[in-house]
Structures are given as structure tokens and as C-alpha cells.
HTML snippet that shows the backbone in 3Dmol.js (N, CA, C, O; Angstrom):
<script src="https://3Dmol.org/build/3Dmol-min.js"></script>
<div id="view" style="width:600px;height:400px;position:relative"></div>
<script>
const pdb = `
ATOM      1  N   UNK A   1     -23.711 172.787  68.809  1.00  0.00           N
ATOM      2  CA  UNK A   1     -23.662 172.912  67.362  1.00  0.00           C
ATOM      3  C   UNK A   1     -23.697 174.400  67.002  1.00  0.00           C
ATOM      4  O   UNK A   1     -24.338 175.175  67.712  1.00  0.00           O
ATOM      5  N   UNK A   2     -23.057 174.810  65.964  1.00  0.00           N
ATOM      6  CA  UNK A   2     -22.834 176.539  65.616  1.00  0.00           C
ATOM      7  C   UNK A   2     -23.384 176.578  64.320  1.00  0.00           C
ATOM      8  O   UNK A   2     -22.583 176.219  63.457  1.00  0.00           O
ATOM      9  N   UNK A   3     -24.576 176.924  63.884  1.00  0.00           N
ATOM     10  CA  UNK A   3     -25.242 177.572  63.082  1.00  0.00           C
ATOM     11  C   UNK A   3     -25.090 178.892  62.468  1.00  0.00           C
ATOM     12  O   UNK A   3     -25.039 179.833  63.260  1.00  0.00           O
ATOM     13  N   UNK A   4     -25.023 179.102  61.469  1.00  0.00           N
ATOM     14  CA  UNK A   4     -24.849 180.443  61.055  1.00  0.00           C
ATOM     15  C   UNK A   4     -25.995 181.111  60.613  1.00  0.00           C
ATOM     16  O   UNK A   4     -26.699 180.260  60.070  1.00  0.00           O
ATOM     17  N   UNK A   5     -26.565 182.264  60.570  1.00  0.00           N
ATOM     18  CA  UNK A   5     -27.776 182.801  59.919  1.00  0.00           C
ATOM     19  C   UNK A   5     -27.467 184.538  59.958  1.00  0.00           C
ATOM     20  O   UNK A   5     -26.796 185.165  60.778  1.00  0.00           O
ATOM     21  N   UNK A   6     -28.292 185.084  58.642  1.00  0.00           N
ATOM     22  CA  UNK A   6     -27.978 185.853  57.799  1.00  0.00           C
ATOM     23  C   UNK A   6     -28.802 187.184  58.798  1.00  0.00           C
ATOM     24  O   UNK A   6     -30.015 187.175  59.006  1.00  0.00           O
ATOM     25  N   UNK A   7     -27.724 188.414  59.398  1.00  0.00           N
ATOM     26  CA  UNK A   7     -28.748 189.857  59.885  1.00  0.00           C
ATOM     27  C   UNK A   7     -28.838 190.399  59.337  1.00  0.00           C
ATOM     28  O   UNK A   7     -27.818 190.908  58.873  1.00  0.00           O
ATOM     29  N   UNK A   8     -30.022 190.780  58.900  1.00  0.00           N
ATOM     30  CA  UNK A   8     -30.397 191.968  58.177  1.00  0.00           C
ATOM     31  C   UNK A   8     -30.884 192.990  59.155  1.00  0.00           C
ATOM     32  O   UNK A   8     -31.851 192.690  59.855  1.00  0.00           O
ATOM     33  N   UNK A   9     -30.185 194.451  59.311  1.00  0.00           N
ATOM     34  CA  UNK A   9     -30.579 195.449  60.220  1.00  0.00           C
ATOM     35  C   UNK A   9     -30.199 196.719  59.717  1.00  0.00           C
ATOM     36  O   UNK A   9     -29.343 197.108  58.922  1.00  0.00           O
ATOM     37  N   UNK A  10     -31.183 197.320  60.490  1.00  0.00           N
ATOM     38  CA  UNK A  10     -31.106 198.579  59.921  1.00  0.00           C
ATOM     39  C   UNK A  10     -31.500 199.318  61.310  1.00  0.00           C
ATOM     40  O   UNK A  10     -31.972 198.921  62.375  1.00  0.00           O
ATOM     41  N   UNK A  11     -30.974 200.924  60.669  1.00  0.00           N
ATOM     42  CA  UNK A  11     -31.275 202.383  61.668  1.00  0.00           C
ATOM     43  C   UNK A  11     -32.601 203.028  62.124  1.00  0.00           C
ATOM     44  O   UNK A  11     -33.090 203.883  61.385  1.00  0.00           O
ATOM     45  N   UNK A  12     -33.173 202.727  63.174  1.00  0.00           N
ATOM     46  CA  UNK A  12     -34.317 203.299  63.009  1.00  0.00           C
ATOM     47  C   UNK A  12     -34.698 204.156  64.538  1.00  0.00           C
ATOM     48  O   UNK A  12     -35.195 203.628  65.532  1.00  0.00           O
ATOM     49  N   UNK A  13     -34.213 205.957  64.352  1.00  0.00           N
ATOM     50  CA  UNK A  13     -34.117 206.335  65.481  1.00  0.00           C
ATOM     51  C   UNK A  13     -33.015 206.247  66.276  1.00  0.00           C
ATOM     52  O   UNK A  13     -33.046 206.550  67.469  1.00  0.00           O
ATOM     53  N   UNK A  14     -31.846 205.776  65.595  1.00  0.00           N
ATOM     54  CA  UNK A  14     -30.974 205.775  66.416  1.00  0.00           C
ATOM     55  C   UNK A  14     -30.380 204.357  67.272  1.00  0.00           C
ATOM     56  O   UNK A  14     -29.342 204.179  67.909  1.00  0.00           O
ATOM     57  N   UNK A  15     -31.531 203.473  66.968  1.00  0.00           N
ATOM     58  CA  UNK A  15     -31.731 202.026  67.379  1.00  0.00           C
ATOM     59  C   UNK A  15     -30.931 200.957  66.328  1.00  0.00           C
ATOM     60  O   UNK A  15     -31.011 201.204  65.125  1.00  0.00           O
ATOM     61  N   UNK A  16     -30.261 199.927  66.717  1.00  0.00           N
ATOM     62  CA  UNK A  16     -30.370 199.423  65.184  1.00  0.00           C
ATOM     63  C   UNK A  16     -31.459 198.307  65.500  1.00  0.00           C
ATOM     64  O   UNK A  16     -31.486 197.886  66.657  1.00  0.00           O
ATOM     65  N   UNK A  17     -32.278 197.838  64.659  1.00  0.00           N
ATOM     66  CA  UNK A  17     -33.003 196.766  64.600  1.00  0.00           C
ATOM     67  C   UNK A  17     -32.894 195.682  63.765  1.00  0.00           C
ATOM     68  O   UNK A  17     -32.503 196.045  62.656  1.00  0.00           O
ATOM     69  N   UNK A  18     -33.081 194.492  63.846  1.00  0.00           N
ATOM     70  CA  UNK A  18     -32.994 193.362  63.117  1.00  0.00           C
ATOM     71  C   UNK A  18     -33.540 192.262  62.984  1.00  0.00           C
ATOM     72  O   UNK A  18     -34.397 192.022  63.834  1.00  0.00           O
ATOM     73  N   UNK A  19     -33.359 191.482  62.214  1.00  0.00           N
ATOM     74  CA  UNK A  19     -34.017 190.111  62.346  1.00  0.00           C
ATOM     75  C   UNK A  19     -32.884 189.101  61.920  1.00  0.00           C
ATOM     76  O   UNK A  19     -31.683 189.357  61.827  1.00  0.00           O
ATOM     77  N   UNK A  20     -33.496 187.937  61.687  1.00  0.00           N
ATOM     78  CA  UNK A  20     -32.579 186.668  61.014  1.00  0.00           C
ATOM     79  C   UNK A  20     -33.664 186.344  60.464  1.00  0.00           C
ATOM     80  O   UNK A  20     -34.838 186.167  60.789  1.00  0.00           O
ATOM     81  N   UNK A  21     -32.558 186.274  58.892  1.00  0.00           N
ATOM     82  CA  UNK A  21     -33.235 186.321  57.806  1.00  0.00           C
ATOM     83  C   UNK A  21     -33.793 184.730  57.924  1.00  0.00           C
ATOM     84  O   UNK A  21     -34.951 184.468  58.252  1.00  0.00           O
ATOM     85  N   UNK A  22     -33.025 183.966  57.681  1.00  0.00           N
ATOM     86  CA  UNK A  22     -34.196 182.699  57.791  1.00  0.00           C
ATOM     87  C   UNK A  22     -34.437 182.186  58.772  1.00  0.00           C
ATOM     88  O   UNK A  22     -33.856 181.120  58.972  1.00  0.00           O
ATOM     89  N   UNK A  23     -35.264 182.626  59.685  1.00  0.00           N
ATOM     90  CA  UNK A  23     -35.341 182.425  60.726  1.00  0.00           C
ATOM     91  C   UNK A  23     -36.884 183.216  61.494  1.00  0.00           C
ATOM     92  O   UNK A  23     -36.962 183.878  62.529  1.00  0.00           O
ATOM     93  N   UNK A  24     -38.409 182.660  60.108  1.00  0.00           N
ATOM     94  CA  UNK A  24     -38.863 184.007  60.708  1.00  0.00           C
ATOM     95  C   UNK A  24     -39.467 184.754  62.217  1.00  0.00           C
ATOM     96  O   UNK A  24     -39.346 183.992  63.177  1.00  0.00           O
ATOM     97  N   UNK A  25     -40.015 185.955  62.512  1.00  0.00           N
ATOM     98  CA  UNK A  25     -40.195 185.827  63.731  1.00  0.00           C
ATOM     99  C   UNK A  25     -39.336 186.351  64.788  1.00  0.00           C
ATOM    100  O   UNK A  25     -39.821 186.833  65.812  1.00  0.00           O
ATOM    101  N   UNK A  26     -38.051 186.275  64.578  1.00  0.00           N
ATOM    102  CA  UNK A  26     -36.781 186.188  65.355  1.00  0.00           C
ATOM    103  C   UNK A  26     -36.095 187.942  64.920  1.00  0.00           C
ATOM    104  O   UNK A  26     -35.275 188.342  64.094  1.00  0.00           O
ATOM    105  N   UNK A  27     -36.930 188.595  65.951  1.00  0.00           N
ATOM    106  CA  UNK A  27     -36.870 190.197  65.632  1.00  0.00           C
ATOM    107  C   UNK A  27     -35.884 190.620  66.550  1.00  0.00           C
ATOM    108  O   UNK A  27     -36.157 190.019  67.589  1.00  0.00           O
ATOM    109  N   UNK A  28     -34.915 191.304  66.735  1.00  0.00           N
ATOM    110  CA  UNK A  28     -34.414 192.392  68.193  1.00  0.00           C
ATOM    111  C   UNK A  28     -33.986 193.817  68.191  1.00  0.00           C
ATOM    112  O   UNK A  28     -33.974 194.614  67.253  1.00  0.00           O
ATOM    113  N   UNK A  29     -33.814 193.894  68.801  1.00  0.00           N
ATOM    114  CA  UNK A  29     -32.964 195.928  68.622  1.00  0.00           C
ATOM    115  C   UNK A  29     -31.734 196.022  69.698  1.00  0.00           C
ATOM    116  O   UNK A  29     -31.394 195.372  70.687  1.00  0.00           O
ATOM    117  N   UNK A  30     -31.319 196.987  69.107  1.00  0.00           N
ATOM    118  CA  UNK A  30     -29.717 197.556  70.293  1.00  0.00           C
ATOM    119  C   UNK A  30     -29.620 198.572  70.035  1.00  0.00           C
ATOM    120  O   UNK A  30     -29.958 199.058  68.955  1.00  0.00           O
ATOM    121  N   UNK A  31     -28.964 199.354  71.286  1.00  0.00           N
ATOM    122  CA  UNK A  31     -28.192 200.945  70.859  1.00  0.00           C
ATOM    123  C   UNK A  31     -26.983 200.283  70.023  1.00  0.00           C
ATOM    124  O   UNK A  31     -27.303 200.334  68.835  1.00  0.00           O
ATOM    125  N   UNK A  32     -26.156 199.889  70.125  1.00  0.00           N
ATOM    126  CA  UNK A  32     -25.120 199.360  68.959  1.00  0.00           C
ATOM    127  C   UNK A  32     -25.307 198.201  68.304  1.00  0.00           C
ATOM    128  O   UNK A  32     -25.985 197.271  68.741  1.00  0.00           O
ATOM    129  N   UNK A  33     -24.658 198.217  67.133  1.00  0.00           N
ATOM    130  CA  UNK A  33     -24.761 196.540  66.115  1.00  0.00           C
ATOM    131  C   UNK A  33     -24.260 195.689  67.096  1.00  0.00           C
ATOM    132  O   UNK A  33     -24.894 194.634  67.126  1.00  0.00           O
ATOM    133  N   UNK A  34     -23.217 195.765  68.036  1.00  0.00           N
ATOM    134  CA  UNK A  34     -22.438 195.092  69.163  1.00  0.00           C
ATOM    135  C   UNK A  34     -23.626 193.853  69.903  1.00  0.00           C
ATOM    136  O   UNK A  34     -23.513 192.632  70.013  1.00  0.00           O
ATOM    137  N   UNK A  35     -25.102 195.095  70.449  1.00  0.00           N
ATOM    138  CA  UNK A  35     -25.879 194.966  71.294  1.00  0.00           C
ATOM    139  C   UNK A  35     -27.005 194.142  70.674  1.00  0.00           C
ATOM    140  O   UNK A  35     -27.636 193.168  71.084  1.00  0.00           O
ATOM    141  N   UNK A  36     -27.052 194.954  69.402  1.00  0.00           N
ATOM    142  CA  UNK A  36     -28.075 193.737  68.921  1.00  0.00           C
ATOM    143  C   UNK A  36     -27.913 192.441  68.492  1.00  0.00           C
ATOM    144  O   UNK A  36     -28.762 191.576  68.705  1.00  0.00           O
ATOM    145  N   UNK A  37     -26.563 192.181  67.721  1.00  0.00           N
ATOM    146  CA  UNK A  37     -25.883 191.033  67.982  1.00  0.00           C
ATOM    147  C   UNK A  37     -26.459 190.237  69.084  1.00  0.00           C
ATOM    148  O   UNK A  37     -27.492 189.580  68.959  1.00  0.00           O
ATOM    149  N   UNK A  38     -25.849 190.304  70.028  1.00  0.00           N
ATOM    150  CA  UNK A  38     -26.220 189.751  71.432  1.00  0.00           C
ATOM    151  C   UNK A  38     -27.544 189.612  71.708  1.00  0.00           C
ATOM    152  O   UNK A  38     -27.877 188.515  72.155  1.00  0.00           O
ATOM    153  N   UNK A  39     -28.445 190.494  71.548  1.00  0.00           N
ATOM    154  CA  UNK A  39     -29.963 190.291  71.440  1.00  0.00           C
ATOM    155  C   UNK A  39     -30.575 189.554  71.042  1.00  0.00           C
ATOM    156  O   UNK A  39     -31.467 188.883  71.562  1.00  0.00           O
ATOM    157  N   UNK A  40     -29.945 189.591  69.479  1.00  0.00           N
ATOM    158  CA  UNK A  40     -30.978 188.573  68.496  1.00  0.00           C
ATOM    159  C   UNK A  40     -30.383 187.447  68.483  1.00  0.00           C
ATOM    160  O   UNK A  40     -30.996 186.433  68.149  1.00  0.00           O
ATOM    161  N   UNK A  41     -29.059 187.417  68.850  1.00  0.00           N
ATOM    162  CA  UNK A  41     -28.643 185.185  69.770  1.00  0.00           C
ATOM    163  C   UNK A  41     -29.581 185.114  70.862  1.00  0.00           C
ATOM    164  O   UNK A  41     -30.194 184.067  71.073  1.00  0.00           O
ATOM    165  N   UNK A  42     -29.789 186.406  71.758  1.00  0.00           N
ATOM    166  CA  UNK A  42     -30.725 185.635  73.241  1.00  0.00           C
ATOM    167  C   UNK A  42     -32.235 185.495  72.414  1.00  0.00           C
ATOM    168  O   UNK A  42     -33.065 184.653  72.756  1.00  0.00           O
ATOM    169  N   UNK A  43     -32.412 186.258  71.508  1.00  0.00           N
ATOM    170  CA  UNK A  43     -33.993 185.773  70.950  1.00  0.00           C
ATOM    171  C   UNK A  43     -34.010 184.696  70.575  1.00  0.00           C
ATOM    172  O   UNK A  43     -34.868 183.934  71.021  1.00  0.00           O
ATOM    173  N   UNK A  44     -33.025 184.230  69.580  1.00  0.00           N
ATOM    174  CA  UNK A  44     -32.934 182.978  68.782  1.00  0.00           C
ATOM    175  C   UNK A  44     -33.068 181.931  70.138  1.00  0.00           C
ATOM    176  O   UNK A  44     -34.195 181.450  70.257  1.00  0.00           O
ATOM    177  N   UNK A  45     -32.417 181.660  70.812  1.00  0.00           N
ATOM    178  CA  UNK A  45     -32.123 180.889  71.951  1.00  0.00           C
ATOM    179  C   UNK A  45     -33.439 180.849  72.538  1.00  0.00           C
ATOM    180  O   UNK A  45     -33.850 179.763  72.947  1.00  0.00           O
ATOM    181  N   UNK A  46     -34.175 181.901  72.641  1.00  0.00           N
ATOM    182  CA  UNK A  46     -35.497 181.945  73.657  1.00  0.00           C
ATOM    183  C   UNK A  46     -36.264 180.906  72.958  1.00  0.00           C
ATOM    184  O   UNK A  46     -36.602 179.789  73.352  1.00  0.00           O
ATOM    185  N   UNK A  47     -36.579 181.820  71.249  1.00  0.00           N
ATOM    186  CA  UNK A  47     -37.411 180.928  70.651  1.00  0.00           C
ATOM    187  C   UNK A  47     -37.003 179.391  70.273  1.00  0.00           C
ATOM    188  O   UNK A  47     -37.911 178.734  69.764  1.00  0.00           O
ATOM    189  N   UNK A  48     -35.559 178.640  70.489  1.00  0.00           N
ATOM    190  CA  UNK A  48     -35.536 177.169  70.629  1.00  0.00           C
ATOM    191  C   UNK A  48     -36.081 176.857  71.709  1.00  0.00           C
ATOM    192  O   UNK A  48     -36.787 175.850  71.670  1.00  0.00           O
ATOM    193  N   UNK A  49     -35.962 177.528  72.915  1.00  0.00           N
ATOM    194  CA  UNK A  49     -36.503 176.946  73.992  1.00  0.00           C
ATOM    195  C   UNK A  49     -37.887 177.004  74.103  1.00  0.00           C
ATOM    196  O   UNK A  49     -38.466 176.364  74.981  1.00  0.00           O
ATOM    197  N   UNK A  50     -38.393 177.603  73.421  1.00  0.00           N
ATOM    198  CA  UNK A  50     -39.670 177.720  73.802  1.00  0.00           C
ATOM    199  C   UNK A  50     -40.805 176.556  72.535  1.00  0.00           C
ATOM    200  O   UNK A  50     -41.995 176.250  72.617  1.00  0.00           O
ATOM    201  N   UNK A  51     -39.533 176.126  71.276  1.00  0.00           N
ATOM    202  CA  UNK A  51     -39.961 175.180  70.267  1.00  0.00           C
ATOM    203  C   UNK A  51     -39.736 173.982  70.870  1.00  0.00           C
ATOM    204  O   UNK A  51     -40.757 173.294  70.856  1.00  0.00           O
ATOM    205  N   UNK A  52     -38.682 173.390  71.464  1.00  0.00           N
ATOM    206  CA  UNK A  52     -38.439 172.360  72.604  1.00  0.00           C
ATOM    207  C   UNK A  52     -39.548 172.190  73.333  1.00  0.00           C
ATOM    208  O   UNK A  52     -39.820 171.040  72.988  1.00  0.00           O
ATOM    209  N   UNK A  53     -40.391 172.495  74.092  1.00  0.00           N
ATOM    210  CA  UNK A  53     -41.703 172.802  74.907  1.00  0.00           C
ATOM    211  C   UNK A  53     -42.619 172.016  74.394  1.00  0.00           C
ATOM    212  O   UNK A  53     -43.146 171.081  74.996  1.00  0.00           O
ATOM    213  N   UNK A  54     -42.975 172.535  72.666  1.00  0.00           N
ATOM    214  CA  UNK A  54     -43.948 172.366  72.327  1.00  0.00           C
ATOM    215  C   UNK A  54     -44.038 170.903  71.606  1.00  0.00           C
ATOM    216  O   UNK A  54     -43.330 170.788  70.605  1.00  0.00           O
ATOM    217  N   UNK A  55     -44.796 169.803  71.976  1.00  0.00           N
ATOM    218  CA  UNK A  55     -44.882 168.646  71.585  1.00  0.00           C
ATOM    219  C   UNK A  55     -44.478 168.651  70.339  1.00  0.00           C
ATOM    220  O   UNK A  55     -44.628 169.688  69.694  1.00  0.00           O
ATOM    221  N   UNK A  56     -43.977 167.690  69.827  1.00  0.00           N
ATOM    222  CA  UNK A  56     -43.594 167.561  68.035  1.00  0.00           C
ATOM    223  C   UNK A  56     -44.894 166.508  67.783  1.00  0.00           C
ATOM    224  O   UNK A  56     -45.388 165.526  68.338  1.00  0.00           O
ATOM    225  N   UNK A  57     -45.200 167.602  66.224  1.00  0.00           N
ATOM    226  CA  UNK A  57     -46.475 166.749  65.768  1.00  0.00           C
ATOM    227  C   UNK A  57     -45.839 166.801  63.970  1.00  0.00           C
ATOM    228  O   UNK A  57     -45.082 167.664  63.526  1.00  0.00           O
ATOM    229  N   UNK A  58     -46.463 165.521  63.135  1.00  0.00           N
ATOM    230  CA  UNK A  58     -45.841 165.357  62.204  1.00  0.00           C
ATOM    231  C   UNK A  58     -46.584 166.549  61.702  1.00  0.00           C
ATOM    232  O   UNK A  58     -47.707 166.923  62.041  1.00  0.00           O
ATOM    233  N   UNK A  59     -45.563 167.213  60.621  1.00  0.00           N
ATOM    234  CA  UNK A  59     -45.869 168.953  60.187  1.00  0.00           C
ATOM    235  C   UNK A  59     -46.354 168.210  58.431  1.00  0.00           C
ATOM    236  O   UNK A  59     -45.785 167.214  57.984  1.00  0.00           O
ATOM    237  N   UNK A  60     -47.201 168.772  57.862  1.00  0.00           N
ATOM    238  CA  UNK A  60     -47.587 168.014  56.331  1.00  0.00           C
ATOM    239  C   UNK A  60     -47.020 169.367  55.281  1.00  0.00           C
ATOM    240  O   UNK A  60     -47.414 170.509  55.517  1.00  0.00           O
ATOM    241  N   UNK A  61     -46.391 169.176  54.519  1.00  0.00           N
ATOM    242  CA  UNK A  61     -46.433 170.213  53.435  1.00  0.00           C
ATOM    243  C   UNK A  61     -47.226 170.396  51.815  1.00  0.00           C
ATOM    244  O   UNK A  61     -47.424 169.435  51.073  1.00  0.00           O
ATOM    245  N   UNK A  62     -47.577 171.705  51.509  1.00  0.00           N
ATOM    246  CA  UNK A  62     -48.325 171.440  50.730  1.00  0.00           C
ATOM    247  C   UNK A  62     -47.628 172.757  49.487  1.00  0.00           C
ATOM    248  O   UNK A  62     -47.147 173.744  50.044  1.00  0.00           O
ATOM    249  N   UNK A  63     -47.596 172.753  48.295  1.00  0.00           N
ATOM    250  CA  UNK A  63     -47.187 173.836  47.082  1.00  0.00           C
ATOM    251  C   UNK A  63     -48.441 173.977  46.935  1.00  0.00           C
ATOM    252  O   UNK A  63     -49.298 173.095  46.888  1.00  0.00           O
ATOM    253  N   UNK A  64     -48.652 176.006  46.800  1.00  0.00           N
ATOM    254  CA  UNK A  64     -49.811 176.230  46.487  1.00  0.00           C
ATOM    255  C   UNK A  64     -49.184 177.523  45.646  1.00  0.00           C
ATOM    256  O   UNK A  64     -48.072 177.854  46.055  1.00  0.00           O
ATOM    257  N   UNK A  65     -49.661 178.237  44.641  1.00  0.00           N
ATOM    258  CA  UNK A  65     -49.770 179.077  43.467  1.00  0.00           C
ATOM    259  C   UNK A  65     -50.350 180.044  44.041  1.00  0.00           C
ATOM    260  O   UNK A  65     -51.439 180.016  44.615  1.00  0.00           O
ATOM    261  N   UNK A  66     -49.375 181.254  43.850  1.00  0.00           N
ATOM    262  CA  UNK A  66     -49.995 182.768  44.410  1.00  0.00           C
ATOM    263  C   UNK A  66     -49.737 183.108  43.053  1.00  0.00           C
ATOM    264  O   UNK A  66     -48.870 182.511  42.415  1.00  0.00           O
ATOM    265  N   UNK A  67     -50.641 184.308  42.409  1.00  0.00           N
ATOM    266  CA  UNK A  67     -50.710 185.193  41.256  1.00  0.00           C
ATOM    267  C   UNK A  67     -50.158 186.631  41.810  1.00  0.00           C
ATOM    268  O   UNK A  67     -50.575 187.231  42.801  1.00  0.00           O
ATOM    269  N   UNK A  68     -49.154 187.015  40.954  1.00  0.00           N
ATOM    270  CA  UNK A  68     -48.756 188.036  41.544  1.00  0.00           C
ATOM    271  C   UNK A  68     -48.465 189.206  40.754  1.00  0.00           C
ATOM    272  O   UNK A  68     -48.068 190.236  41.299  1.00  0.00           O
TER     273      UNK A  68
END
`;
const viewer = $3Dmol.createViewer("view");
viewer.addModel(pdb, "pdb");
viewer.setStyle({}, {cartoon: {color: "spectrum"}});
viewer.zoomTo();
viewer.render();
</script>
């Protein structure tokens, strides 16, 4: 299945770094956008495999009010 999700990255040092935006958690870096590309699919990939692992337990949701 091919999923799409949103990089947000930026320059830092010469590095680029990034994440996926909805996706939190799911951080990487590269010497090129090329590299980090590729990075942050092998992160994404790590972290399914490593959510696969973990027993599924029913998750409860709750709306709560932040003042801001």
C-alpha cells in the first residue's frame, strides 16, 4: 500500500533535517534532500515495524480543553 505524508525540512549546518508531518516522532537527516528522503522512508518503516511488535490494546480517546 503507498501512503503519502507531508516533509517538512529544513537546513541546519549544512544537514537537511526532517520529519513527517503527521506522523509524530518520525525524525531523520541527510547531506542532501535526495538522502534524507531515503532516511525518513527507512525511519518510517523502522517505526511500523517496531508498532507491529507491540501487542494491540483497545486505545480510548478522550477531548480535553487547553487555555491558551
Amino acid at each position: 500500500m503507498l501512503r503519502h505524508f507531508t516533509l517538512e525540512y529544513w537546513i541546519d549546518d549544512s544537514w537537511y533535517v526532517g520529519r513527517l508531518k503527521e506522523i509524530p516522532g518520525v525524525f531523520s537527516q541527510g547531506e542532501t534532500l535526495e538522502e534524507l528522503e531515503r532516511n525518513i522512508k527507512e525511519a518510517y518503516q523502522l517505526m511500523m515495524e517496531d508498532e507491529e511488535a507491540v501487542p494491540h490494546v483497545k486505545v480510548h480517546k478522550k477531548e480535553v480543553s487547553v487555555e491558551v
